[in-house]
C-alpha positions in Angstrom: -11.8 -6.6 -10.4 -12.4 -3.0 -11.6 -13.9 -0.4 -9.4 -14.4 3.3 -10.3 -14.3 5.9 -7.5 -15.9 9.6 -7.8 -14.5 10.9 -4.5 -12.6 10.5 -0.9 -15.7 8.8 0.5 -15.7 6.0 -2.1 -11.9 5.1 -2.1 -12.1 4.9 1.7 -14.8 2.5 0.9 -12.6 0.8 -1.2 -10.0 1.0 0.9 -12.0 -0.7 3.8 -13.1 -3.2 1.6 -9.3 -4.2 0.5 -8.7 -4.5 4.1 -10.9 -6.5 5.3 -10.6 -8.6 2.4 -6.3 -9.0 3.4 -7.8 -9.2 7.3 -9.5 -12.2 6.2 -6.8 -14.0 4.6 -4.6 -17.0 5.8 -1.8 -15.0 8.0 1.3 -15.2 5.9 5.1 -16.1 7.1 6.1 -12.7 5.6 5.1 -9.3 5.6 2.3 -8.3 3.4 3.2 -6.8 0.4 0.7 -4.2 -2.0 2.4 -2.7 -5.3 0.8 0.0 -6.3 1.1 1.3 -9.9 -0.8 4.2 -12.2 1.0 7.7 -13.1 1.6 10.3 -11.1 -1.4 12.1 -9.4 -3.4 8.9 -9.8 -4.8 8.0 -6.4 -1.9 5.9 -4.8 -0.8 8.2 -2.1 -4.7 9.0 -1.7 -5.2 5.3 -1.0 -2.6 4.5 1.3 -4.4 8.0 3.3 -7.6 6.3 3.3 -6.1 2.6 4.4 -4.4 4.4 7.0 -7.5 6.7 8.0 -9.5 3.1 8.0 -7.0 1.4 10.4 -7.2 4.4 12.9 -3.5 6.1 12.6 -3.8 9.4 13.4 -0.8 10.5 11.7 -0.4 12.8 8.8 0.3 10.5 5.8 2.0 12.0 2.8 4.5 10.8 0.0 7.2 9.0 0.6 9.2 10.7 -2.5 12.2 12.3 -1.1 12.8 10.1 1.7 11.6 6.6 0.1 9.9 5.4 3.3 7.9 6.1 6.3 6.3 3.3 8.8 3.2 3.9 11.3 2.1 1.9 14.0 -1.2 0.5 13.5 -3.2 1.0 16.9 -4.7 -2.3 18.6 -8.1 -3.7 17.9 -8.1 -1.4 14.3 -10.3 -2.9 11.3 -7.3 -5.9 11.0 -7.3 -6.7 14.3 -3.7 -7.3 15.8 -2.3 -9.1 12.2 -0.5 -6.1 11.4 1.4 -3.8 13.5 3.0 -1.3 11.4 1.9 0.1 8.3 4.9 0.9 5.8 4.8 3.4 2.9 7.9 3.3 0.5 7.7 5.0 -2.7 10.1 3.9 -5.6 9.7 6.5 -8.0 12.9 7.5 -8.2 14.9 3.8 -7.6 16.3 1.8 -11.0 17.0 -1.4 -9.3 15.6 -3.8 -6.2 19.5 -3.7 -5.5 18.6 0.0 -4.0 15.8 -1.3 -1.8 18.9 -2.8 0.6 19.4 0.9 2.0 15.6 -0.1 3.4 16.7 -3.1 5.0 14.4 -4.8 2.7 14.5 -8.0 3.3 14.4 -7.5 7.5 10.9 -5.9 6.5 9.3 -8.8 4.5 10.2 -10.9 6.7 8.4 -9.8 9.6 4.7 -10.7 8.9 3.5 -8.3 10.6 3.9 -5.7 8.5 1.7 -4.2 6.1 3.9 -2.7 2.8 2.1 -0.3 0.3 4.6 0.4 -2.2 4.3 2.9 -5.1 6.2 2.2 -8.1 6.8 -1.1 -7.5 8.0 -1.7 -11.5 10.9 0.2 -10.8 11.9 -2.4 -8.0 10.3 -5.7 -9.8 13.1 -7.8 -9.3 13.1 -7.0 -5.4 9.1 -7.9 -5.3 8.1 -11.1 -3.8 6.0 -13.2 -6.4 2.8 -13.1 -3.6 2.4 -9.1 -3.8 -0.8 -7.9 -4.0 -1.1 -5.4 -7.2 -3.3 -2.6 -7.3 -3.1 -0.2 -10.4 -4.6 3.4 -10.3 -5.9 5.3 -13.5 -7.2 8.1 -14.3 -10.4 8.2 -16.1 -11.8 11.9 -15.7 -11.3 15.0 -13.6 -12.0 13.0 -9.8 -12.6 10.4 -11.2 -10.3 7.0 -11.1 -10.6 3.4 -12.0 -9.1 1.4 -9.6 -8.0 -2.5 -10.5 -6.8 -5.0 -8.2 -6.1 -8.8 -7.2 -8.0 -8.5 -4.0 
């Protein structure tokens, strides 16, 4: 599915969308995992802001770049109900190999299923990806404008 967004106001419509559409799904015995791919200043971090806005945190949300990762706790009762309880932003931009994911405690993460994972970059770390991530790509198709394509 293809969806082009002109503005803030549709990609937090999107974003809502994407997570009631996870929200619905058969609860999972690891963590949820979305890879998010497109070249730089193509909407990622911008999404992960509006999934984050949708599911009440409060928090600033910014890039992960220089420090890899940040988690939020996701309040009670937000648009996912109690499924997910922390909301984890990792950027791989500048990894080479899952191997460097360890430093993350990777594997502690997806195994708890209550987290939610939005991970930019993930080609950089695609041998560290579980086979049931959800992959959203981000392009850039004029000034504002982005076409956003997903399996969700």
């Amino acid at each position: 599915m293809v969806k082009e967004v002109k503005n803030l106001v549709e990609l937090r419509a999107v974003a809502e969308g994407f997570l009631r559409d996870i929200a619905s799904r058969a609860p999972q015995e690891n963590a949820t995992v979305v890879g998010l791919s497109g070249d730089l200043g193509a909407g990622k971090t911008a999404f992960v802001k509006c999934v984050a806005a949708a599911l009440g945190i409060t928090e600033v949300v910014t890039s992960p770049t220089f420090i890899l990762e940040k988690i939020y706790i996701i309040p009670r009762g937000s648009l996912v109900g109690d499924r997910f309880l922390k909301l984890i932003h990792i950027d791989a931009y500048r990894l080479h190999s899952g191997d460097e994911m360890r430093a993350l405690e990777w594997e502690a993460i997806l195994a708890d299923e209550t987290n939610l994972i939005f991970l930019e970059w993930p080609e950089q770390v695609a041998d560290a990806m579980p086979k049931d991530m959800i992959k959203i790509s981000f392009n850039y198709v004029s000034e504002g404008v982005r076409a956003i394509e997903g399996n969700f």
